[in-house]
Every structure is written in structure tokens, then in C-alpha cells.
KOLZA-572081 format. One record per residue (C-alpha): residue in three letters; x, y, z. Coordinates in steps of 0.02 Angstrom, whole numbers, plus 50000, padded with zeros to 5 digits. Each point is the difference from the previous one (the first is absolute). Layout:
ALA;X;Y;Z
...
% end
This chain:
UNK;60347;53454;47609
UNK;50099;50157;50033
UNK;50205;49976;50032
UNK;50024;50171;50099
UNK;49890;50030;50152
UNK;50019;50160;50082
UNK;49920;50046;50180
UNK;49948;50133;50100
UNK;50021;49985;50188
UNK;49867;50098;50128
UNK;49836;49928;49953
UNK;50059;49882;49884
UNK;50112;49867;50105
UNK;50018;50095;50138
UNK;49824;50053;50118
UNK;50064;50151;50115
UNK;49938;50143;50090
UNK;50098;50167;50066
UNK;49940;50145;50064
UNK;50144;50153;49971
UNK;49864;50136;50072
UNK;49978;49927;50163
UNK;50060;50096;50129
UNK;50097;49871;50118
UNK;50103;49980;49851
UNK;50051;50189;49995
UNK;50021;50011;50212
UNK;50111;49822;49992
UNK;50097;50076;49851
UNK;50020;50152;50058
UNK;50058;49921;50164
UNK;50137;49883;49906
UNK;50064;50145;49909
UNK;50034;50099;50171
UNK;50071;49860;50082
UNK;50128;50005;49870
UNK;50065;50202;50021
UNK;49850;50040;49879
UNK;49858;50076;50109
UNK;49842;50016;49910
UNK;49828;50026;50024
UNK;49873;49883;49936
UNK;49912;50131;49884
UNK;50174;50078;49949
UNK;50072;49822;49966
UNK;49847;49983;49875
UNK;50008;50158;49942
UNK;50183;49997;49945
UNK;49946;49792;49937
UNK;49912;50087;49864
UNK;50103;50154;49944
UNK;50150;49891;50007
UNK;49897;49858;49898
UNK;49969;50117;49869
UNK;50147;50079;49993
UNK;50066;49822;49937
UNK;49883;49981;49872
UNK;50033;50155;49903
UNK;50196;49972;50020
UNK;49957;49816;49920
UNK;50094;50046;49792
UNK;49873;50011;49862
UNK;50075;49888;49893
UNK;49963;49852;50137
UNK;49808;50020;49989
UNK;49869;50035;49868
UNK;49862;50034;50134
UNK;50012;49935;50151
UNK;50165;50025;50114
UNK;50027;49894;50145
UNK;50133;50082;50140
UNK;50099;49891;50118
UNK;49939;50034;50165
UNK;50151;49943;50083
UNK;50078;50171;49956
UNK;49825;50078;50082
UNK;50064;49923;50172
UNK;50153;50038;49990
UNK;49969;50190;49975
UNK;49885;49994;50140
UNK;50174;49964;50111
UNK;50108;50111;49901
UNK;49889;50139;49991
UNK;50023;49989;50184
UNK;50187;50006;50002
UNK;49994;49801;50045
UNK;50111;49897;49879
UNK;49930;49852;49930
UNK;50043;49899;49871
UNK;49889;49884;49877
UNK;50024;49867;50111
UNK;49915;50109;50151
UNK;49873;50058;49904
UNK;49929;49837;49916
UNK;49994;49930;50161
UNK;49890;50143;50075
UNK;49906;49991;49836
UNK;49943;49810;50034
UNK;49966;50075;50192
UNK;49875;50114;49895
UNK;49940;49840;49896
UNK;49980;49891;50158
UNK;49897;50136;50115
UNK;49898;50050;49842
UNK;49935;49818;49973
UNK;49852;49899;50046
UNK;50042;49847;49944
UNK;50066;49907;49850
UNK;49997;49845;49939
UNK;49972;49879;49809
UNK;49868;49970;49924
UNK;49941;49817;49986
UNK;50059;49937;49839
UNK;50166;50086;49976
UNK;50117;49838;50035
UNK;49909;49882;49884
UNK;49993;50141;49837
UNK;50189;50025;50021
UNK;50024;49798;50005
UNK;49893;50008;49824
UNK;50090;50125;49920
UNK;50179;49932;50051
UNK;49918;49806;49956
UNK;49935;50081;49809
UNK;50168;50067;49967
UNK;49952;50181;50017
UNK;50081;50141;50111
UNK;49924;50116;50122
UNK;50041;50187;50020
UNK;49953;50133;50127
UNK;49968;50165;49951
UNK;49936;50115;50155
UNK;49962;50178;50025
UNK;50088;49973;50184
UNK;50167;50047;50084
UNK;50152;49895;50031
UNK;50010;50018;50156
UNK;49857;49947;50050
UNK;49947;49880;49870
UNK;50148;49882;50009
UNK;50004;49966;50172
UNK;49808;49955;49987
UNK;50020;49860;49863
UNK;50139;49938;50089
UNK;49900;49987;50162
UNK;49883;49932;49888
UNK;50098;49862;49916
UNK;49969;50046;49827
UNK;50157;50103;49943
UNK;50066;49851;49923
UNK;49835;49959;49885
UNK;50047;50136;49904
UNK;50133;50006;49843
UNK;50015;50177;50027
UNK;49928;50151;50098
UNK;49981;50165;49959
UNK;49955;50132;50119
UNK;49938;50189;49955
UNK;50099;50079;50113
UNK;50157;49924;49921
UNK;49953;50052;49834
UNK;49928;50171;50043
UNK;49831;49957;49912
UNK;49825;49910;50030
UNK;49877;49919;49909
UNK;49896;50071;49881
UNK;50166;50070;49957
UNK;50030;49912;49822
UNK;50177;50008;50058
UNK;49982;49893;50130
UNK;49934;49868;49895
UNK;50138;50030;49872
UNK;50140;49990;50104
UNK;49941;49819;50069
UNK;49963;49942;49823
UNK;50154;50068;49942
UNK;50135;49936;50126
UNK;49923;49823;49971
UNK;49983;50001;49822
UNK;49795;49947;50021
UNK;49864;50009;49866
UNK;49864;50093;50076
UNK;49899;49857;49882
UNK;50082;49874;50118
UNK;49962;50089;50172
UNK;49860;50022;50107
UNK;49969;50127;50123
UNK;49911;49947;50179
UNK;49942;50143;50116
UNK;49871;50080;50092
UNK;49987;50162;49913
UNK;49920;50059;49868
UNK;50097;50149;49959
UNK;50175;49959;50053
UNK;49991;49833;49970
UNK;49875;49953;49836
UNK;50008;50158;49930
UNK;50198;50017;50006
UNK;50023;49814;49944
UNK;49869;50051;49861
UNK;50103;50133;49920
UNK;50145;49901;50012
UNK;49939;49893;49880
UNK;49957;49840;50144
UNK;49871;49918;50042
UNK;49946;49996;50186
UNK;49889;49909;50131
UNK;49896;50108;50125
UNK;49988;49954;50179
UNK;49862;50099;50078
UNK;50057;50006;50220
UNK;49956;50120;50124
UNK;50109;50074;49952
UNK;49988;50049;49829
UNK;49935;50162;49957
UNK;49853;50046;49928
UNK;49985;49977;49837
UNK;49972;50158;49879
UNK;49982;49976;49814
UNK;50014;49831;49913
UNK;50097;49858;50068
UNK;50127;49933;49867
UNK;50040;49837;50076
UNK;50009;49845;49890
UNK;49928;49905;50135
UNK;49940;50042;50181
UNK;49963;49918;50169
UNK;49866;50119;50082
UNK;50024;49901;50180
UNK;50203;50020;49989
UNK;50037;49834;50002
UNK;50169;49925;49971
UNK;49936;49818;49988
UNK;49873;50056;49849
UNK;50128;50109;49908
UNK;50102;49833;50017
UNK;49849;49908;49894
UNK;49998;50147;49880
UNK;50169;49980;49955
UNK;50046;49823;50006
UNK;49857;49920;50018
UNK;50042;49929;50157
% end
């Protein structure tokens, strides 16, 4: 039995689907961003999405990533204002950020299973970690809609840290803040690469969830164990027995 279990979110607990290429969600955001002394058009709004996006990632420090950087996109809505002469501060622009989230998504919702794992782990003595390619500003606000914020004994978020998973860093930085043996601590996620193959050269074992999610897989799949139909109930049995 493992002391240290550490999560992925989307496809793992979490079963969601958005859509950021849909064009309602460009004329509605485009519309928003007018309404406020911003006036864009939908395919100049997405144009200036992207160069501003990636404008963020190169400015991301080396020394805060080995591979893969992850920006804050707050600062991506925000520039759409200022870039516009329209002041806005963090506040303004996380909110029109989770506008972005809400008119991008389909729906979102947990997967069956996800209450009674976290009542094992917390009932065994162990503690649960997330660790999620994902941004703040979205991602918070979801698990707390959700109700499971408070499962967790700690949360760590890409865009806080300025790297994803694969990124060994990543890894590091949770293992390192808690003190964890990678020997102790499992990894649970949908991916192969980001997920299994990070955990994997971090030195951790991991359990593969295979959702609609997941990706294709492409090369060998490094998971200690896996649960080909995603389930949360059977990954339960895996690890406890239960």
C-alpha cells in the first residue's frame, strides 16, 4: 500500500468537454470584450488569443522549466484589454477568463467512484495530491463547484509553477515541497505521456486510467497497473483491495 497518492484531474476525476475553436465562443468573446471599451472582432480576438498566448510562454524564465512551460493565461486576457487602451486588472481579467472557460464548455462533471477512493485513502492513512497540467483560474473554481477541493492535502497547478507534466520538474517540485519517497507514491492519470511516463522518470510508480479522453497511446505504456475501461471503482480494488 502506497502512503502518497498523487492525481491528475481532466480524465482522471474529472469527465469534461470544451471546445476553444468553436466559433460562438470567439463572436460571444469578442462581444464581451467590446462591451467593455475593447472592440474586437471575433477572428482578431483569436488571432491576438494566440500571439499573446505565446508571447507568455517564451517570457516564462528557463530556470522554471526543463521542457515544458506552462503561461498564466490570466495575463493573456488582460493584454487583450490593455492592448486596447482598456485598464484591467487581474481581478478583471480572471473573471473574463472563466467567461472564456464557461462559453468554451460542454459539460463537466465526476466520474463515478471519485468520493469513495478519497474516503479509502483518507480511512488507510494515506494523502492525496493533485498535480494538473491546467490553469488556476479555471481549475479552482471547478473543484470547488465540484466539492472536492477539500479531498486534497495539497494542489498544485502548472500554471502556478510555470511547468507541466512530463516536465521532471514538475514532479520534483511536488515530491520535494512534501518531503515524499517516490517509493511511497503512486501516480493516477489518464495519460500515458504526461502522466505514466513523467511519474516513470521520477522514479514513481503509477496507475493508468484509460477515458475518452486519454490520448492515444504511442510507444510502451509504463504503468504499474492499468484500468483499460477508466474506472475509479476498479482502480479502488487495485489499490486497496476494496
Amino acid at each position: 500500500m502506497y502512503k502518497n497518492y498523487i492525481f491528475d484531474l481532466y480524465g482522471t476525476l474529472v469527465d469534461i468537454n470544451t471546445n476553444e475553436y468553436k466559433t460562438s465562443l470567439w463572436k460571444n468573446m469578442a462581444l464581451i470584450y467590446s462591451m467593455g471599451g475593447a472592440p474586437y472582432k471575433p477572428s482578431e480576438l483569436k488571432k491576438d488569443y494566440s500571439r499573446y498566448l505565446a508571447e507568455q510562454i517564451q517570457a516564462i524564465p528557463a530556470e522554471k522549466y526543463t521542457t515544458n512551460p506552462e503561461p498564466q493565461i490570466e495575463y493573456v486576457f488582460q493584454r487583450l484589454y490593455t492592448a486596447k487602451g482598456v485598464e484591467c486588472d487581474l481581478a478583471l481579467a480572471a473573471a473574463t477568463g472563466r467567461t472564456f472557460r464557461a462559453l468554451s464548455m460542454k459539460f463537466i462533471h465526476l466520474y463515478d467512484g471519485v468520493q469513495e477512493l478519497f474516503d479509502t485513502i483518507h480511512q488507510s492513512g494515506g494523502k492525496a495530491y493533485l498535480l494538473s497540467n491546467a490553469q488556476r483560474i479555471f481549475t479552482e473554481p471547478e473543484i470547488r463547484m465540484l466539492g472536492i477541493y477539500d479531498l486534497f492535502d495539497d494542489i498544485m497547478i502548472s500554471s502556478d509553477e510555470g511547468c507541466a507534466k512530463p516536465d521532471i520538474m514538475f514532479y520534483r517540485r511536488i515530491l520535494e515541497k512534501h518531503g515524499l519517497d517516490p517509493k511511497e507514491s503512486i501516480m493516477i492519470g489518464n495519460d500515458y505521456k504526461t502522466d505514466i511516463r513523467g511519474s516513470y522518470e521520477a522514479g514513481m510508480d503509477s496507475l493508468y486510467l484509460h477515458t475518452d479522453i486519454s490520448p492515444e497511446i504511442k510507444g510502451e505504456l509504463l504503468a504499474k497497473y492499468k484500468v483499460m475501461d477508466g474506472s475509479l471503482i476498479e482502480a479502488r480494488k487495485i489499490l486497496f483491495g476494496a
